[in-house]
PDB file with SEQRES, HELIX, SHEET and CRYST1 records, atoms N, CA, C and O in Angstrom:
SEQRES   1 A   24  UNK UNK UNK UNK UNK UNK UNK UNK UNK UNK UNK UNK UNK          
SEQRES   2 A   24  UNK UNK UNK UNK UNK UNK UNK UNK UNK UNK UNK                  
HELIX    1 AA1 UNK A    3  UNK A   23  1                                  21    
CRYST1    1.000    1.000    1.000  90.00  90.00  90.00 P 1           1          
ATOM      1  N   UNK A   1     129.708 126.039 154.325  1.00  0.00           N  
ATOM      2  CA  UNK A   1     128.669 126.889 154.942  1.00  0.00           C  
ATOM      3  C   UNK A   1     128.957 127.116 156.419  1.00  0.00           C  
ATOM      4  O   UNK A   1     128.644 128.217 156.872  1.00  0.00           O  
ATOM      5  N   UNK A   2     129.393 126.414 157.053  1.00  0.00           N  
ATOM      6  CA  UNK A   2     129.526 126.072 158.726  1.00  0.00           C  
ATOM      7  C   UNK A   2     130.583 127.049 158.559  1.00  0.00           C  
ATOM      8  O   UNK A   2     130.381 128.262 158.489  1.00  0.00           O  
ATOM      9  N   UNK A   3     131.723 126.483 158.496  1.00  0.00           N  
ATOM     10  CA  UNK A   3     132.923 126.875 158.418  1.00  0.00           C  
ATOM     11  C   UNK A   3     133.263 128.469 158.054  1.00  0.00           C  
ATOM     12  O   UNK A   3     134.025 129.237 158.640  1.00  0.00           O  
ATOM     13  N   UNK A   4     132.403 128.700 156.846  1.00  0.00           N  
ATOM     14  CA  UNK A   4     131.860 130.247 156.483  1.00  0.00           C  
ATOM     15  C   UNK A   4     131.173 130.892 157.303  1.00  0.00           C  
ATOM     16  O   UNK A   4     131.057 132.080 157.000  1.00  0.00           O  
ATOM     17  N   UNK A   5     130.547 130.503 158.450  1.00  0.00           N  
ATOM     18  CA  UNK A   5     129.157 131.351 159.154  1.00  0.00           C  
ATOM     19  C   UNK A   5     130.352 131.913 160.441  1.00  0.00           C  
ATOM     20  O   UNK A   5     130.434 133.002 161.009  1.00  0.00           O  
ATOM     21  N   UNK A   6     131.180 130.652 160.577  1.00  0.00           N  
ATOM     22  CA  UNK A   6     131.816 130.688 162.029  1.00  0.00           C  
ATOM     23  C   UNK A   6     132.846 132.167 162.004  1.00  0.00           C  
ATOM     24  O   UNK A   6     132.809 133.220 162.641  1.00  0.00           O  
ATOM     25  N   UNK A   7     133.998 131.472 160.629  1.00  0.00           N  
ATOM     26  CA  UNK A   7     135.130 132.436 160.390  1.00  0.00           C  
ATOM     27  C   UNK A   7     134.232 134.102 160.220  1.00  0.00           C  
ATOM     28  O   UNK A   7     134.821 135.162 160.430  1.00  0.00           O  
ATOM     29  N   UNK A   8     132.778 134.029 159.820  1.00  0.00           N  
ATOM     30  CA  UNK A   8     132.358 135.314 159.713  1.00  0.00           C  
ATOM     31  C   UNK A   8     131.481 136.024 161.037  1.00  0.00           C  
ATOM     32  O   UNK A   8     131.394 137.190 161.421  1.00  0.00           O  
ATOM     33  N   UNK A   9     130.962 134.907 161.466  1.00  0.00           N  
ATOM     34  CA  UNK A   9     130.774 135.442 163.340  1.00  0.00           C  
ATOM     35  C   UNK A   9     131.574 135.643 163.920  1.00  0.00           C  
ATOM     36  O   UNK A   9     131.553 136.698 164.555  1.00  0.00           O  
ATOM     37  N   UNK A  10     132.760 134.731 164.035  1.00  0.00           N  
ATOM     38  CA  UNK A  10     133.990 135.282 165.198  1.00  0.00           C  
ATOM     39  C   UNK A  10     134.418 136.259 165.371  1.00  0.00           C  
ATOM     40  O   UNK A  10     134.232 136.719 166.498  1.00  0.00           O  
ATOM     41  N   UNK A  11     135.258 137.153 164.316  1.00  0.00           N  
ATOM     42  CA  UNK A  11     135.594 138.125 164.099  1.00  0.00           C  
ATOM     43  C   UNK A  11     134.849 139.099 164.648  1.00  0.00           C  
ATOM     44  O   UNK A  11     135.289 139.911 165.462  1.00  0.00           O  
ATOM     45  N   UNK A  12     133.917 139.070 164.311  1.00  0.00           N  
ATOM     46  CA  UNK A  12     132.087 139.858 164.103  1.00  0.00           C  
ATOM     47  C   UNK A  12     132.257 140.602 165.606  1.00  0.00           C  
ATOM     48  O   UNK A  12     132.394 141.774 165.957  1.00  0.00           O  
ATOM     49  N   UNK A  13     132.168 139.201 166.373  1.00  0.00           N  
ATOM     50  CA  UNK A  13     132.036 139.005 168.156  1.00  0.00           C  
ATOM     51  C   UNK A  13     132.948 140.050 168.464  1.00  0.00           C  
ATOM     52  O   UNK A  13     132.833 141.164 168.974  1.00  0.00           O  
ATOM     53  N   UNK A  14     134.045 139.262 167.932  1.00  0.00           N  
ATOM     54  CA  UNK A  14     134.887 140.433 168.909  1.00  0.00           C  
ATOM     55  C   UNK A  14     135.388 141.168 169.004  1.00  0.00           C  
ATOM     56  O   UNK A  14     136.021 141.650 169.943  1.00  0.00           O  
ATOM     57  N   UNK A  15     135.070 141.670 167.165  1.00  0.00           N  
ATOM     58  CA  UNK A  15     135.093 143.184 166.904  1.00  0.00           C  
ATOM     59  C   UNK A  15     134.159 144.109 167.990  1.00  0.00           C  
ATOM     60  O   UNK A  15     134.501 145.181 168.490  1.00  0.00           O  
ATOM     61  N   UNK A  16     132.504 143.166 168.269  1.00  0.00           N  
ATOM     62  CA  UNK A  16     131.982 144.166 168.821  1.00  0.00           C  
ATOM     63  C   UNK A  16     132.166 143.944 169.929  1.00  0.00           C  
ATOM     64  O   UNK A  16     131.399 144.699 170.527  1.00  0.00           O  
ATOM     65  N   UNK A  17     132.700 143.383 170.617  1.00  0.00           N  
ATOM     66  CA  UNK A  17     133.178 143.354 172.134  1.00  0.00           C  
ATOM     67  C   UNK A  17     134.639 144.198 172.062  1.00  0.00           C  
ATOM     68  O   UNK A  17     134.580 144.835 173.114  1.00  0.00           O  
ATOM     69  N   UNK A  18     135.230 144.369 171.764  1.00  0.00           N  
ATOM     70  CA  UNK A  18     136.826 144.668 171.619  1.00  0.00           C  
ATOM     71  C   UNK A  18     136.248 146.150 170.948  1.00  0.00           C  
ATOM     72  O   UNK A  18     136.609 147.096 171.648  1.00  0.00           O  
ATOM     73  N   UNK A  19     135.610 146.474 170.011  1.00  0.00           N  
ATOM     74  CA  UNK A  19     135.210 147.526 169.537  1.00  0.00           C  
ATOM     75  C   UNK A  19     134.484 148.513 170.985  1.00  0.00           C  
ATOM     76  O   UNK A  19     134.742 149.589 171.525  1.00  0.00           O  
ATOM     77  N   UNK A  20     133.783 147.747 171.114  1.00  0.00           N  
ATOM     78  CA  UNK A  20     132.766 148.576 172.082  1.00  0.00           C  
ATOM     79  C   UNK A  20     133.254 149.306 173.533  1.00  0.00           C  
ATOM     80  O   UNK A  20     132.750 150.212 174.196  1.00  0.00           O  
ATOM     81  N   UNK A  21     134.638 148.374 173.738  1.00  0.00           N  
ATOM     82  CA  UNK A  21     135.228 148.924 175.228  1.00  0.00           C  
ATOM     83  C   UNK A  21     136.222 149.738 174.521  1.00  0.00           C  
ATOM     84  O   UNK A  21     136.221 150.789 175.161  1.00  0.00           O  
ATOM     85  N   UNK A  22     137.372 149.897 173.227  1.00  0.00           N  
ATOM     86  CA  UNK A  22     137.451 150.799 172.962  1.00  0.00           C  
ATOM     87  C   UNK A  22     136.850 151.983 172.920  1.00  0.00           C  
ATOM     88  O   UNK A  22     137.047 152.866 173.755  1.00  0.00           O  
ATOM     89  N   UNK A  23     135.840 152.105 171.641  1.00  0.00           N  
ATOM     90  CA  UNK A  23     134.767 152.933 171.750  1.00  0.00           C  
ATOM     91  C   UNK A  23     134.470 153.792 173.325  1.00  0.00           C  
ATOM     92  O   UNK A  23     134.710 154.976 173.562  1.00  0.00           O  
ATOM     93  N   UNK A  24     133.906 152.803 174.213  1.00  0.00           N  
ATOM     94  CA  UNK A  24     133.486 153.527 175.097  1.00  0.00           C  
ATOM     95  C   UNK A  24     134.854 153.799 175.755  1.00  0.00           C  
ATOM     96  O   UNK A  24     134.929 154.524 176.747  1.00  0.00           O  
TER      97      UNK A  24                                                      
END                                                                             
C-alpha cells in the first residue's frame, strides 16, 4: 500500500511540476 501510494505520487509530482513549466 505505502510503497504503491509513493511510486504513484512521485511520478504524479513531477509530472505536474515538469509538466506545468513545459506547458507554460
Amino acid at each position: 500500500g505505502q510503497y504503491t501510494t509513493s511510486a504513484s505520487v512521485w511520478p504524479l509530482v513531477m509530472v505536474s511540476r515538469s509538466g506545468s513549466n513545459f506547458t507554460n
